[in-house]
N, C-alpha and C positions, 0 to 999 in steps of 0.2 A: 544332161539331166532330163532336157525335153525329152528326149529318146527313149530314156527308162522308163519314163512315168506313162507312155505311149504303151509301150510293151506290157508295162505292170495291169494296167487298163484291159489291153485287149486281152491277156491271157485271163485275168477275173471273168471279165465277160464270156469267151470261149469256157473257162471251168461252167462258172454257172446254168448256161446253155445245154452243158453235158449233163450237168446234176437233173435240172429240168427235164430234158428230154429223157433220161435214164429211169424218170419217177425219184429220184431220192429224193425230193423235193417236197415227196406226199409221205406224212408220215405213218398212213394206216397201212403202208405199203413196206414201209423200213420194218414197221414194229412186224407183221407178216413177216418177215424175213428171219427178223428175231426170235419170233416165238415158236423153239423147235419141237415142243411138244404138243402144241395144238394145230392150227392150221397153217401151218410153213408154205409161204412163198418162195422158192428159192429162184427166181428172175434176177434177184438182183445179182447171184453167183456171177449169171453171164457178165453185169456191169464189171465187177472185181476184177473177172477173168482181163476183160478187155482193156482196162486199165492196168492191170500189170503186165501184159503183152507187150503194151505201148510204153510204158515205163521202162521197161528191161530193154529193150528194144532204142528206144530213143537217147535212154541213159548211155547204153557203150557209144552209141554213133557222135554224140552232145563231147564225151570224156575223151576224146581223140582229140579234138581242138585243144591248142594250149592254155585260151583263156574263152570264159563266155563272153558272148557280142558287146555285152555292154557293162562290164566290169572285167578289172586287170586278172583276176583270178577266183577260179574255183573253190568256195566256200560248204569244206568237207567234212563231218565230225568226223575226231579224231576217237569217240568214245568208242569200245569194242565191249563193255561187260552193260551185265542186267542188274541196275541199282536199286535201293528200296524208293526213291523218286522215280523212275519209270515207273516200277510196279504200281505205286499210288498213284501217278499220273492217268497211266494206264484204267486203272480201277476206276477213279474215277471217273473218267470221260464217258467208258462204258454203261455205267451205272448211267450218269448220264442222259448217255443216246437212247436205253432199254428204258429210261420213265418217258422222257421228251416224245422218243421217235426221229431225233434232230440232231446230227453233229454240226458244228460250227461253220463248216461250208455251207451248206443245205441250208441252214438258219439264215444266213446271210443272204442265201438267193433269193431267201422267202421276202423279203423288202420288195421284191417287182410284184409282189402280189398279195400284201399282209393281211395275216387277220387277226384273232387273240392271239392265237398260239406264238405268233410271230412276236410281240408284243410281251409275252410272258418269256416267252424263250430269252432273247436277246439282251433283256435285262441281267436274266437270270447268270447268261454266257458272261457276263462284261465283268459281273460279282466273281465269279470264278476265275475270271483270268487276273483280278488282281487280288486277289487272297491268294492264288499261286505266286506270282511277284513278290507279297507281301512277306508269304512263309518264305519264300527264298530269299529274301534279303536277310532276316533273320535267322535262317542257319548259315549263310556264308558270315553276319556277322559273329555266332556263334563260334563257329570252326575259326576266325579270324583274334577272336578272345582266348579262345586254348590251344593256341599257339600250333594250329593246325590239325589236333590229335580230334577224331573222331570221340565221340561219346558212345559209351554200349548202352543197350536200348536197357530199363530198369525191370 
């Protein structure tokens, strides 16, 4: 467990290190990024690029191994379709990131060096993630009351 908790540690630190260095970290720099009809920053493409490089890349060499270092087995979704919870998921995060300037990582890095925005952010992120919790216990109770049968939308 020591082991995990070692690893979970440094890989946080190493992400945040990266966000920082990268600028996501700055949000007049994200929302530049953002805003493709006005003054578009597109720097942060290269960040993207490089982290999917490294992703694609580390993912095949990582899925060779039978199991990861430090758990019995490979924890894969088995999901393959586009539901209307992604899609809102999705929606919202974006919506999100395009007022904030801030996805959840980057927010979090912002604690080594806070200011309002870090303070209004993180709040705001914690509201969100359990209203998502919330509404998802409520429609698997839902589905769990009509005997599994989906509702069509009214």
């Amino acid at each position: 467990m020591k082991r995990l908790l070692l690893a979970t540690g440094f890989s946080g630190a190493l992400f945040g290190l990266g966000l920082a260095v990268s600028g996501m970290t700055d949000a007049s720099k994200v929302l530049a990024f953002l805003d493709i009809s006005g003054h578009w920053d597109p720097s942060l493409l290269f960040v993207l690029g490089g982290a999917v490089a490294v992703t694609a890349g580390a993912t095949r060499l990582v899925l060779r191994r039978p199991a990861p270092l430090l758990d019995e087995a490979f924890h894969i979704s088995s999901l393959r379709t586009i539901d209307p919870p992604l899609i809102f998921g999705a929606a919202i995060f974006g919506i999100g990131w395009g007022i904030s300037g801030y996805c959840p990582g980057p927010g979090v890095a912002l604690l080594a060096s806070p200011s309002w925005e870090t303070w209004a952010f993180l709040p705001a992120m914690l509201v969100g993630m359990a209203a998502h919790r919330v509404g998802r216990t409520l429609l698997s109770r839902e589905r769990d009351n009509s005997g599994g049968a989906q509702r069509s939308p009214a």
